[in-house]
C-alpha positions in Angstrom: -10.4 0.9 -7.0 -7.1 1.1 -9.4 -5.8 4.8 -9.7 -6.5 5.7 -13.5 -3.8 5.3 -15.8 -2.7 2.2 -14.2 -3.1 -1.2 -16.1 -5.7 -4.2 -14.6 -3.8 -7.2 -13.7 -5.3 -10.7 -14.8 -3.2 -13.1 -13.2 -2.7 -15.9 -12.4 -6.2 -16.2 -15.0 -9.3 -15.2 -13.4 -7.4 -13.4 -10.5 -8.1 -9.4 -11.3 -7.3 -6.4 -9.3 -11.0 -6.6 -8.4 -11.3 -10.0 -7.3 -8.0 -9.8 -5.3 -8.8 -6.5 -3.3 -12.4 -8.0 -2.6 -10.6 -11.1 -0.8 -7.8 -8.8 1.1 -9.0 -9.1 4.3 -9.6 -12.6 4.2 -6.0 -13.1 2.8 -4.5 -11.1 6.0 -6.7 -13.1 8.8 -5.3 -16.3 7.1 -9.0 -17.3 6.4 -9.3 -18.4 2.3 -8.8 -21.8 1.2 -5.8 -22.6 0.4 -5.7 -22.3 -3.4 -7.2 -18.6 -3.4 -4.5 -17.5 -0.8 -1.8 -18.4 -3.8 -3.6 -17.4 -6.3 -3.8 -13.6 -4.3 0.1 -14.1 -3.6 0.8 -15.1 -7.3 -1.1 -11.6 -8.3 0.5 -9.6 -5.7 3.8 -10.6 -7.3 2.3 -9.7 -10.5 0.4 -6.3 -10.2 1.9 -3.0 -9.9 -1.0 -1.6 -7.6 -2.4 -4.4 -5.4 0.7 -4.2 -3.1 0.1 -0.8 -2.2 -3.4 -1.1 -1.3 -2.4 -4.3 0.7 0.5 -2.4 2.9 -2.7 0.3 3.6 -5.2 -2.6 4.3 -2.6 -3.8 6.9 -2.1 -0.5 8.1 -5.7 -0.1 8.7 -6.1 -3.4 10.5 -3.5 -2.9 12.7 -4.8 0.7 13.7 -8.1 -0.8 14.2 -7.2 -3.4 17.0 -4.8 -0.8 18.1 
């Protein structure tokens, strides 16, 4: 999911690039409890990458109910 040469966040602990895109969606329709929403808005802050592929997943949703 990460473009190579770019480092896997771990933060806040637990809370990897992995586990943060899986739960993206969720995150936008305002739908995880919520300790996991901060916990994805604490890595956001954090990672270099997940941003990106959040602005993308927003584009995507938005084309989608258009």
């Amino acid at each position: 999911m990460k473009d190579e040469g770019t480092a896997m966040v771990d933060y806040p602990p637990g809370w990897t690039c992995e586990r943060t895109l899986l739960r993206l969606e969720y995150y936008l329709l305002g739908t995880l409890p919520r300790e996991e929403s901060l916990a994805i808005a604490e890595h956001l802050e954090a990672c270099e990458g997940c941003p990106m592929h959040l602005e993308l997943h927003r584009l995507t949703v938005t084309t989608r109910r258009g």
